[in-house]
Jmol script that loads the backbone (N, CA, C; Angstrom):
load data "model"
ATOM      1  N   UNK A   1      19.677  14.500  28.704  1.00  0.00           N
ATOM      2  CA  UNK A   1      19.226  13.130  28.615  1.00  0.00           C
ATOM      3  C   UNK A   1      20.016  12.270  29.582  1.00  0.00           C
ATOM      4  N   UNK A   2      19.285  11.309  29.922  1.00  0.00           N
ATOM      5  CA  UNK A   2      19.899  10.505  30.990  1.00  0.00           C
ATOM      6  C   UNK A   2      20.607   9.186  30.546  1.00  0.00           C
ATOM      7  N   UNK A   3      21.087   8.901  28.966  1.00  0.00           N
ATOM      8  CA  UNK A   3      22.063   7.826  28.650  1.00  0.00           C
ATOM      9  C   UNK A   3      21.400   6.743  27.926  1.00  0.00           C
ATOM     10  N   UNK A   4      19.564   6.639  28.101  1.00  0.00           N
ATOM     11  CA  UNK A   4      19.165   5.373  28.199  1.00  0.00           C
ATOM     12  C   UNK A   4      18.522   5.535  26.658  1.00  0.00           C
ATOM     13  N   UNK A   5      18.179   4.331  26.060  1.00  0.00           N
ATOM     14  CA  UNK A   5      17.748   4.080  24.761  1.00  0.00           C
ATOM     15  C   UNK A   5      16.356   4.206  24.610  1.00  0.00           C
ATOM     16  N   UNK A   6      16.102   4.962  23.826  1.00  0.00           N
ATOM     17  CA  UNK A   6      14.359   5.210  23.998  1.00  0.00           C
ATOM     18  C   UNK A   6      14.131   3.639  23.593  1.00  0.00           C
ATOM     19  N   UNK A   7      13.333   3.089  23.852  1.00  0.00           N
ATOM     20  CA  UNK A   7      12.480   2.140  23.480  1.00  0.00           C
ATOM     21  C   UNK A   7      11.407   1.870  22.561  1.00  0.00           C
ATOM     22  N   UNK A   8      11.404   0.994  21.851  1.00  0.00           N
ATOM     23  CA  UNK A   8      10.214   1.652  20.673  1.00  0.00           C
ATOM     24  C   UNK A   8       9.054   1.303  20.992  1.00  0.00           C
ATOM     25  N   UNK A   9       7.908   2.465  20.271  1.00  0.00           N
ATOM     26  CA  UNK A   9       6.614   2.154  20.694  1.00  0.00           C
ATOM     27  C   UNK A   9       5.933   1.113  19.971  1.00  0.00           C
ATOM     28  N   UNK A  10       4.621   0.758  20.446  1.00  0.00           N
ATOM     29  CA  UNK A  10       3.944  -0.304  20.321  1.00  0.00           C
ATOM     30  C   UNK A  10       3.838  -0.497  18.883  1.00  0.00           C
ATOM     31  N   UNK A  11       3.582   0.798  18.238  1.00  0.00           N
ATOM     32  CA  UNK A  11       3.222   0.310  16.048  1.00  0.00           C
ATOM     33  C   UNK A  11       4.548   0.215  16.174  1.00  0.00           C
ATOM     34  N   UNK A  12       5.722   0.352  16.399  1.00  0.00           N
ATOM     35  CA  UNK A  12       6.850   0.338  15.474  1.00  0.00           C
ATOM     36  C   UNK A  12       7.264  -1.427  16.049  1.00  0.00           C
ATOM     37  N   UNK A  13       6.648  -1.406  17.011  1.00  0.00           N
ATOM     38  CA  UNK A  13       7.433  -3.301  17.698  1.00  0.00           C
ATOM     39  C   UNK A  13       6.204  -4.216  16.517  1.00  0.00           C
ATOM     40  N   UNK A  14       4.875  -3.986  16.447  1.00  0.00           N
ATOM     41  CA  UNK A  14       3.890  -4.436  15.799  1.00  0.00           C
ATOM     42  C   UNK A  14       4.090  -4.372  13.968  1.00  0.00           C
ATOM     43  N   UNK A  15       4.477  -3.428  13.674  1.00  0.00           N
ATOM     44  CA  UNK A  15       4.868  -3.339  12.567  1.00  0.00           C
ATOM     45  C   UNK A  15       6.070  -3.971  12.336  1.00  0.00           C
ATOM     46  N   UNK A  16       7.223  -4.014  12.544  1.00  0.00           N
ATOM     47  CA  UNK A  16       8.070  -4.706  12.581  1.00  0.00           C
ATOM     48  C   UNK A  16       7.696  -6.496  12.639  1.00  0.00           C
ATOM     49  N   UNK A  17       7.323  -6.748  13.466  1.00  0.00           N
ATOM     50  CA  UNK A  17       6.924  -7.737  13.662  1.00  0.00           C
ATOM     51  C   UNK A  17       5.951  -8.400  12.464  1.00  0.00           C
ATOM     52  N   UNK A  18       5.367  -7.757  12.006  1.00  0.00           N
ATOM     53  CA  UNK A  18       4.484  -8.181  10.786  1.00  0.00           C
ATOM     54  C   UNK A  18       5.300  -8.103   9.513  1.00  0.00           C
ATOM     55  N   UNK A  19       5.870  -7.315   9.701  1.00  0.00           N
ATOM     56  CA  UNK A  19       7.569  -7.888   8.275  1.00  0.00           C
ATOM     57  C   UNK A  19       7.514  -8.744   8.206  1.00  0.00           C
ATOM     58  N   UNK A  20       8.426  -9.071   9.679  1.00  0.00           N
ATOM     59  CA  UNK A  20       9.166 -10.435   9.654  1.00  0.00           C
ATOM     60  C   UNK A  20       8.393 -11.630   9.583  1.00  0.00           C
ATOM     61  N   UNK A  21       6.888 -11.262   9.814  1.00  0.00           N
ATOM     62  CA  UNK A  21       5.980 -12.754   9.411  1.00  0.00           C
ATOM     63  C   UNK A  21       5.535 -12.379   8.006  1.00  0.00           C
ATOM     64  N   UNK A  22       5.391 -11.678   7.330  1.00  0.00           N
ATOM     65  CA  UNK A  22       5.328 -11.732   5.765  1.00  0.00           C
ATOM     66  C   UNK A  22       3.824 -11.027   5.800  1.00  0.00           C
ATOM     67  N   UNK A  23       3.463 -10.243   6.928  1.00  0.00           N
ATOM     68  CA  UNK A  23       2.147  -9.924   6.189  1.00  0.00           C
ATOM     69  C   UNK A  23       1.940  -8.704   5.089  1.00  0.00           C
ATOM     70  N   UNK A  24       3.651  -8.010   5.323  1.00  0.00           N
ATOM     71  CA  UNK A  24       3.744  -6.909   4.318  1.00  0.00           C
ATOM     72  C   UNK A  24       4.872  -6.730   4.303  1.00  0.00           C
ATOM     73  N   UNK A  25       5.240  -5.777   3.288  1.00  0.00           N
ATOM     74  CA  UNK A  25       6.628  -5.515   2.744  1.00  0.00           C
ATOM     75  C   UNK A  25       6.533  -4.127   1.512  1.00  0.00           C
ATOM     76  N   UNK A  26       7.728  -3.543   2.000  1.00  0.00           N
ATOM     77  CA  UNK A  26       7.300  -2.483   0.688  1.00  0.00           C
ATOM     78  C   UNK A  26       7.378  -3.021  -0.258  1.00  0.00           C
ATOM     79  N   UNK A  27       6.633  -1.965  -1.294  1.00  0.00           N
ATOM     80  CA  UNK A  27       6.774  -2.046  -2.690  1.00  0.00           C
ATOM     81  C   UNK A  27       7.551  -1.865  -3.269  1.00  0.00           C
ATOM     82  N   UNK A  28       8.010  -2.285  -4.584  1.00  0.00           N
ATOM     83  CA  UNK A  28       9.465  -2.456  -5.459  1.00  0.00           C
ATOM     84  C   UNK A  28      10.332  -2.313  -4.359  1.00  0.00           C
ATOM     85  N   UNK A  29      10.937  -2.943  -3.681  1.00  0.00           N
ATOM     86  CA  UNK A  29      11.611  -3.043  -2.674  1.00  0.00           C
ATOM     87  C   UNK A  29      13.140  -3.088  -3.307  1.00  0.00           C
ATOM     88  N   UNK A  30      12.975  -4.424  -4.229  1.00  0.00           N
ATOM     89  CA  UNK A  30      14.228  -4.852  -4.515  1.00  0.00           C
ATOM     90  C   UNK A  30      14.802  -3.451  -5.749  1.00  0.00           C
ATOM     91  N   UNK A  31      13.855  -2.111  -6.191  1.00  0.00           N
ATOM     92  CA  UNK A  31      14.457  -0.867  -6.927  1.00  0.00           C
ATOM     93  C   UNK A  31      14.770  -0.038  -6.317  1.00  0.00           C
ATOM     94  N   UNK A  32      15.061  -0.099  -4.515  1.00  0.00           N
ATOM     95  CA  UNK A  32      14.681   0.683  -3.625  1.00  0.00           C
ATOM     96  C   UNK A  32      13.620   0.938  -2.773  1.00  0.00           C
ATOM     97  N   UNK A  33      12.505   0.456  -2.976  1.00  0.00           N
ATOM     98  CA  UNK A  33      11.638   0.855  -2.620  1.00  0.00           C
ATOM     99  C   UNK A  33      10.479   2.526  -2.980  1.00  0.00           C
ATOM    100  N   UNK A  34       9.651   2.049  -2.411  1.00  0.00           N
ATOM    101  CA  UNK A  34       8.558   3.866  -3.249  1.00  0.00           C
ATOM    102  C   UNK A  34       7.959   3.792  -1.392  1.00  0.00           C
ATOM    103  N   UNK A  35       8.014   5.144  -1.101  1.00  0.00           N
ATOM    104  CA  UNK A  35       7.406   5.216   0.232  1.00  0.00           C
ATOM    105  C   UNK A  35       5.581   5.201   0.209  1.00  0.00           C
ATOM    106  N   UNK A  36       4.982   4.760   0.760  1.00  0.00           N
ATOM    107  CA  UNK A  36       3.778   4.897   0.750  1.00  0.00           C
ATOM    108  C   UNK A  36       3.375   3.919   0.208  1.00  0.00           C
ATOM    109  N   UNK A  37       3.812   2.524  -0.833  1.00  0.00           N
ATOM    110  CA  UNK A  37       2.851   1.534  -1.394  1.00  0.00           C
ATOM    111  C   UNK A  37       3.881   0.146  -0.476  1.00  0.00           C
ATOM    112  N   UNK A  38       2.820  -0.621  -0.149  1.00  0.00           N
ATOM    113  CA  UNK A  38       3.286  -1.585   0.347  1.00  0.00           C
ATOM    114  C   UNK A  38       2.407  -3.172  -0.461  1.00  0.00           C
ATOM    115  N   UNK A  39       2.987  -3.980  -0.606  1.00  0.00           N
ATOM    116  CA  UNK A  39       2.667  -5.474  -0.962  1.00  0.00           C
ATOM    117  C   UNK A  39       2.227  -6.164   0.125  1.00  0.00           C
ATOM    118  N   UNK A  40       1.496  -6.819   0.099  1.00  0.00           N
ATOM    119  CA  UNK A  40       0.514  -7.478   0.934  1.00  0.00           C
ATOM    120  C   UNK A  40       1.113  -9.096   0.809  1.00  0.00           C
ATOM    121  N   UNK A  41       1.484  -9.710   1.869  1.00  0.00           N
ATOM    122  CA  UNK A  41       1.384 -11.113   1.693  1.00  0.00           C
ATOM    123  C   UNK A  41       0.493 -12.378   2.023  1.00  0.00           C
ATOM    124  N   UNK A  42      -0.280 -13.046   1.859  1.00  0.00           N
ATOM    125  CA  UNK A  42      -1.350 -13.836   1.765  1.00  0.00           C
ATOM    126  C   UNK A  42      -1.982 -13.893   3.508  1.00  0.00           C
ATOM    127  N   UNK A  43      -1.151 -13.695   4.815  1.00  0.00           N
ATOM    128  CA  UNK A  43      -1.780 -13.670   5.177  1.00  0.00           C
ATOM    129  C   UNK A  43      -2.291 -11.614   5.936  1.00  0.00           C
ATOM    130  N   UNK A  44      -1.561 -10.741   5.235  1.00  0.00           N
ATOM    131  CA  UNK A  44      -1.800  -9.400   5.457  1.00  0.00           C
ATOM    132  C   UNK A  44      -3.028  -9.361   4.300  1.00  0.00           C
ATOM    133  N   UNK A  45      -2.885 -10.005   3.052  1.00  0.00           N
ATOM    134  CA  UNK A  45      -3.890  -9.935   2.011  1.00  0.00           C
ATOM    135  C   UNK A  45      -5.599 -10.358   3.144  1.00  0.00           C
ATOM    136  N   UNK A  46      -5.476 -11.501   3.792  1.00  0.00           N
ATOM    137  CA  UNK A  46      -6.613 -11.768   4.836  1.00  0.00           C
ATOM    138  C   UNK A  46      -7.530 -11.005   5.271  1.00  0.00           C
ATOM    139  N   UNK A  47      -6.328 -10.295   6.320  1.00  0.00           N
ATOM    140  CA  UNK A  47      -6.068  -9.174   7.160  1.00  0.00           C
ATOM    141  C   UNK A  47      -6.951  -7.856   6.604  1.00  0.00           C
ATOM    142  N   UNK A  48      -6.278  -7.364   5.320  1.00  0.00           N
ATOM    143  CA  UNK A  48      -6.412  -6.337   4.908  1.00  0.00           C
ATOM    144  C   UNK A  48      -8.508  -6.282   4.430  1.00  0.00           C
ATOM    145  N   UNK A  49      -8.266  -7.741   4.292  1.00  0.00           N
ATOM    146  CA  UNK A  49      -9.690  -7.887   3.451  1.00  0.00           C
ATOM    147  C   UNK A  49     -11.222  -8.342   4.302  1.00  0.00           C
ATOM    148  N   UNK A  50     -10.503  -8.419   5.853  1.00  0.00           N
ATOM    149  CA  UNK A  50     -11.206  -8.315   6.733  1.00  0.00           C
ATOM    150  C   UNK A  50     -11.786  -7.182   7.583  1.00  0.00           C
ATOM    151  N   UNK A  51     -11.126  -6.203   7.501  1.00  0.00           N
ATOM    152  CA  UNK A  51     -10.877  -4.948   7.846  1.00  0.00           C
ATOM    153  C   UNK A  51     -11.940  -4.090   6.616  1.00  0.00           C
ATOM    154  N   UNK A  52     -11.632  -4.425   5.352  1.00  0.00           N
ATOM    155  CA  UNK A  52     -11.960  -3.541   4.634  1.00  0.00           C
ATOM    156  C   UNK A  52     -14.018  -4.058   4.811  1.00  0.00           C
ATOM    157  N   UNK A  53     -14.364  -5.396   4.684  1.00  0.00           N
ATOM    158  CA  UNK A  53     -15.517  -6.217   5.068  1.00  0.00           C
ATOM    159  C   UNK A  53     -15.948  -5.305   6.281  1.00  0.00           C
ATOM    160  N   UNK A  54     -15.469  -5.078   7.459  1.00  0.00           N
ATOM    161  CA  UNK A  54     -16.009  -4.542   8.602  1.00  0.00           C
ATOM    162  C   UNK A  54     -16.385  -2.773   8.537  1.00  0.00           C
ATOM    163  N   UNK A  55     -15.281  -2.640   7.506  1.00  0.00           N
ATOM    164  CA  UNK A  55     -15.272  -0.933   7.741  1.00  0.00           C
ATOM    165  C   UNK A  55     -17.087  -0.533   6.418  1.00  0.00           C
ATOM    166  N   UNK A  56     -16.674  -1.623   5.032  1.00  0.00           N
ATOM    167  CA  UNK A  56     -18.256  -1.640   4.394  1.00  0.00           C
ATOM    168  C   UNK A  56     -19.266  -1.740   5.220  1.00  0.00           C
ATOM    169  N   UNK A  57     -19.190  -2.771   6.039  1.00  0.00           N
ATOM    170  CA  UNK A  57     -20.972  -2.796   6.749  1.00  0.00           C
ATOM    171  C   UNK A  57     -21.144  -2.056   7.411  1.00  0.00           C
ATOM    172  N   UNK A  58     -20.108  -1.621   8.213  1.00  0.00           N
ATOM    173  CA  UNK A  58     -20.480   0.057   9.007  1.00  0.00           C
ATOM    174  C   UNK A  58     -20.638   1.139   8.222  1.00  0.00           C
ATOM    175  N   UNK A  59     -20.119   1.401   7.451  1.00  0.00           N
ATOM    176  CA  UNK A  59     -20.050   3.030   6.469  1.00  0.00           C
ATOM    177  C   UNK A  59     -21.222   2.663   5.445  1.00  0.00           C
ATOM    178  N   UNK A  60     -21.395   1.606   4.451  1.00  0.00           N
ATOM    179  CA  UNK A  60     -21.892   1.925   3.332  1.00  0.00           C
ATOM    180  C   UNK A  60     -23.470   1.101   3.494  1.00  0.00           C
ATOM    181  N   UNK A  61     -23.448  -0.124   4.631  1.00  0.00           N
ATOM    182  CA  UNK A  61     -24.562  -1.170   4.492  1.00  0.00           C
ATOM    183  C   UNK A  61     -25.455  -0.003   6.106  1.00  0.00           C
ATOM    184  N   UNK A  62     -24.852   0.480   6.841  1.00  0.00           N
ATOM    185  CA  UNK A  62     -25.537   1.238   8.376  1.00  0.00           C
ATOM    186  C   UNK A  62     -25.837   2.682   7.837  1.00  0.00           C
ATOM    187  N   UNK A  63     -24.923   3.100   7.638  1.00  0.00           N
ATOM    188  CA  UNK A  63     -24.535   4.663   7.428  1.00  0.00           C
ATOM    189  C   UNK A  63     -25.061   4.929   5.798  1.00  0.00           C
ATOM    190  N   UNK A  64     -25.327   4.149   4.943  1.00  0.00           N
ATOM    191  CA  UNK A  64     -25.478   4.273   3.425  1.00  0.00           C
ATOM    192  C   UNK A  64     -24.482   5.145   3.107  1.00  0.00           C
ATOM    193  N   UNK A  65     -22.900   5.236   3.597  1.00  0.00           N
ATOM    194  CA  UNK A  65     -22.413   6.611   2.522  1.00  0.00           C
ATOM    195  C   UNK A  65     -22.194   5.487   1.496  1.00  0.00           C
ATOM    196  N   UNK A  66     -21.621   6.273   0.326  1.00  0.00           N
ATOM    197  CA  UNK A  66     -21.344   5.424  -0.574  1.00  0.00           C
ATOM    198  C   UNK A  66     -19.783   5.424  -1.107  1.00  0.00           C
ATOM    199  N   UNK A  67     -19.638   4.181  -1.559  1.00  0.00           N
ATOM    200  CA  UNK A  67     -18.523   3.716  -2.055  1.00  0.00           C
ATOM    201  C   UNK A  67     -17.881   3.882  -3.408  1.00  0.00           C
ATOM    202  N   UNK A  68     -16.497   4.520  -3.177  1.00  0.00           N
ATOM    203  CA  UNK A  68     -15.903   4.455  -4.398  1.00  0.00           C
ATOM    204  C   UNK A  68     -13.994   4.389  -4.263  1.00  0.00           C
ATOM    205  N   UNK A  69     -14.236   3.447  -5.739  1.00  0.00           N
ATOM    206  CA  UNK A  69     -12.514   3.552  -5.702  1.00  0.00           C
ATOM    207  C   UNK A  69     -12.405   3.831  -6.521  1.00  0.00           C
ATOM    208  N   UNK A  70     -10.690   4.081  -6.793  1.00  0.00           N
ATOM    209  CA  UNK A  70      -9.802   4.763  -7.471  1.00  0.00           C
ATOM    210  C   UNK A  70      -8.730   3.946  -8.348  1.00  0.00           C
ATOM    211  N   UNK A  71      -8.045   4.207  -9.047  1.00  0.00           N
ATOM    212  CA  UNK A  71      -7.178   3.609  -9.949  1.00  0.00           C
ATOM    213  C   UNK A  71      -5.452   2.949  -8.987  1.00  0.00           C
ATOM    214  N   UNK A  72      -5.112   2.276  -9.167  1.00  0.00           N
ATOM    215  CA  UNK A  72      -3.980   2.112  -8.801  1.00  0.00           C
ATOM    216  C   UNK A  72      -2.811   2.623  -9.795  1.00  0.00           C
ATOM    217  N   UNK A  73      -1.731   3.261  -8.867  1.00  0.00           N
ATOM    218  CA  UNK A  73      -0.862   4.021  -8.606  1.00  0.00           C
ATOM    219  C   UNK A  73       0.348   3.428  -9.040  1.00  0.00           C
ATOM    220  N   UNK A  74       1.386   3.811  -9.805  1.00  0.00           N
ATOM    221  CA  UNK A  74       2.238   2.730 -10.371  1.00  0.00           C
ATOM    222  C   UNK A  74       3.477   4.248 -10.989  1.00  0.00           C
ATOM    223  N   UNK A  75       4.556   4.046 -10.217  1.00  0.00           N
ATOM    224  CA  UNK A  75       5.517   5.352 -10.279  1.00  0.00           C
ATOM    225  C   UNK A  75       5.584   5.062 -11.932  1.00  0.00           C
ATOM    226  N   UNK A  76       6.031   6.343 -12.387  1.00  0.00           N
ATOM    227  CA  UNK A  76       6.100   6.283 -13.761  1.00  0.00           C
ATOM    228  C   UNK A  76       8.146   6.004 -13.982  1.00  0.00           C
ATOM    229  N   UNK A  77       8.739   5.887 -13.110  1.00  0.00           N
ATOM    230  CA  UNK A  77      10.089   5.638 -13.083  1.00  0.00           C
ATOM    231  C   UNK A  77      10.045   4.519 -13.527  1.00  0.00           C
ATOM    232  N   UNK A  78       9.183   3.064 -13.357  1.00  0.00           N
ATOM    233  CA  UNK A  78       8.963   1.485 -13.296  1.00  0.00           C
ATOM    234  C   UNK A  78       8.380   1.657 -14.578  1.00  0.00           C
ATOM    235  N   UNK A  79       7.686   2.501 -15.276  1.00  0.00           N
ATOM    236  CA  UNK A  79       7.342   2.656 -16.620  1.00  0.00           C
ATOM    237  C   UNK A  79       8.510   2.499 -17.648  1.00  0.00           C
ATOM    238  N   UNK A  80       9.042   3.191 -17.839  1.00  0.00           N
ATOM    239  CA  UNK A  80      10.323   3.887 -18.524  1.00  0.00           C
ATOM    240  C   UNK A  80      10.577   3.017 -19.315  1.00  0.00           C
ATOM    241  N   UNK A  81      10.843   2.093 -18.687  1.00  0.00           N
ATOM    242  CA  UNK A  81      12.198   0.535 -19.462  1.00  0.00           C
ATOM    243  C   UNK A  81      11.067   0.365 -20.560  1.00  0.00           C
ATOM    244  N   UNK A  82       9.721  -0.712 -19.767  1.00  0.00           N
ATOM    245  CA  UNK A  82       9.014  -0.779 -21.289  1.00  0.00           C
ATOM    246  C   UNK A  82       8.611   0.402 -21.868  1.00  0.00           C
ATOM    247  N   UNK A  83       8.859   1.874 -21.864  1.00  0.00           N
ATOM    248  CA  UNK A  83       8.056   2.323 -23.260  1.00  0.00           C
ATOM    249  C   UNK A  83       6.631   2.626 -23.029  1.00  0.00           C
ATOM    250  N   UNK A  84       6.150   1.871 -22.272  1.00  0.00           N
ATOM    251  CA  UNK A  84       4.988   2.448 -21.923  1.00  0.00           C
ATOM    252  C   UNK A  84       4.120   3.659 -21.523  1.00  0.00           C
ATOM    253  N   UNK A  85       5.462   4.535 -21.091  1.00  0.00           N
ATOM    254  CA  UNK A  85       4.657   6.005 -20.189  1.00  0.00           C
ATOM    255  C   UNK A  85       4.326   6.828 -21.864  1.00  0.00           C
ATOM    256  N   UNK A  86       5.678   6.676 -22.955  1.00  0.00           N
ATOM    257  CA  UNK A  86       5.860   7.170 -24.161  1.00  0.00           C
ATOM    258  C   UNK A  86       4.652   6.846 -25.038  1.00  0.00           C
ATOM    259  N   UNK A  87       4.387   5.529 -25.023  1.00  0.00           N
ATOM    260  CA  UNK A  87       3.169   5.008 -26.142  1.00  0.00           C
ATOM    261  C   UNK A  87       1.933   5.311 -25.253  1.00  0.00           C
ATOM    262  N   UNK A  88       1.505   5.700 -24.065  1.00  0.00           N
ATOM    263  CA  UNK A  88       0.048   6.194 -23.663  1.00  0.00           C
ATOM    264  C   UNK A  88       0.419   7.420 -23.826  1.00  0.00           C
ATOM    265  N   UNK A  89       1.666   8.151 -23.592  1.00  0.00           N
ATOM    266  CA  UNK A  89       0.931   9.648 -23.694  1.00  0.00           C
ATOM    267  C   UNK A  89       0.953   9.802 -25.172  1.00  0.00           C
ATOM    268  N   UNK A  90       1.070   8.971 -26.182  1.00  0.00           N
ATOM    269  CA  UNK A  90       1.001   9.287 -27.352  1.00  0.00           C
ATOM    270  C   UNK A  90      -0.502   9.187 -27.848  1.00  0.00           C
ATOM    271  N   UNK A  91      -1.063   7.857 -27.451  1.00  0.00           N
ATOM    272  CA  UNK A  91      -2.863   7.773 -27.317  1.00  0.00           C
ATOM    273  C   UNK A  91      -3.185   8.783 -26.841  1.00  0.00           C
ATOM    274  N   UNK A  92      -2.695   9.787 -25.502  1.00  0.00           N
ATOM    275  CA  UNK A  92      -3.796  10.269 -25.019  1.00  0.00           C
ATOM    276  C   UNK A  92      -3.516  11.980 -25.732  1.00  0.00           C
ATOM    277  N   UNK A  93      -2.371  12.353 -26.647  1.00  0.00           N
ATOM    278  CA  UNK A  93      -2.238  13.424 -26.917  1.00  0.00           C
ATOM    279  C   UNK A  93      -2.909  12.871 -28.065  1.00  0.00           C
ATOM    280  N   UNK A  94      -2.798  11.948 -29.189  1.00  0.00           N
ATOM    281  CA  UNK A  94      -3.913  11.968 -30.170  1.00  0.00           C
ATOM    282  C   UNK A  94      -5.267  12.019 -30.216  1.00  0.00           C
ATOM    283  N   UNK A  95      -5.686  11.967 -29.066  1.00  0.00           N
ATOM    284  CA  UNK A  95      -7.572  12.144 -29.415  1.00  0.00           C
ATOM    285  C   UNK A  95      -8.334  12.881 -29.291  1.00  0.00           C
TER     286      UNK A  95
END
end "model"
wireframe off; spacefill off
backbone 0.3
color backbone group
């Protein structure tokens, strides 16, 4: 190697940059953080909901595939304190 500092590429200067304006931030940040879920801030919330508008009228309103979602994702570590992971698996082993 010749001494010099790689330079960072374009998502990592862009991403960065969108931190520091608040359009995102990880999730439970202040427990450490969880890799993979990030919080949205009002104007990434925009963002995110403009994107998702463009990607529907192409895929589901042009293309007819169809649409579906899924449950949100919530570590069961952030459970614990309230009691909660204990009292659903108790519903779901009773029925």
């Amino acid at each position: 190697m010749n001494g010099e500092a790689k330079s960072p590429d374009k998502f990592t200067i862009i991403n960065e940059l969108a931190r520091r304006r608040g359009f995102f931030w990880q999730s439970y940040e202040i427990y450490g953080g969880v890799s993979g879920f990030v919080t949205y801030g009002s104007l990434g919330a925009k963002l995110k909901q403009n994107i998702e508008r463009k990607l529907r009228e192409l895929f589901v309103h042009k293309l007819g595939i169809l649409e579906i979602e899924s449950p949100v994702i919530t570590p069961a570590r952030f459970l614990k304190p309230q009691a909660t992971l204990a009292i659903s698996r108790n519903l779901w082993l009773n029925v």
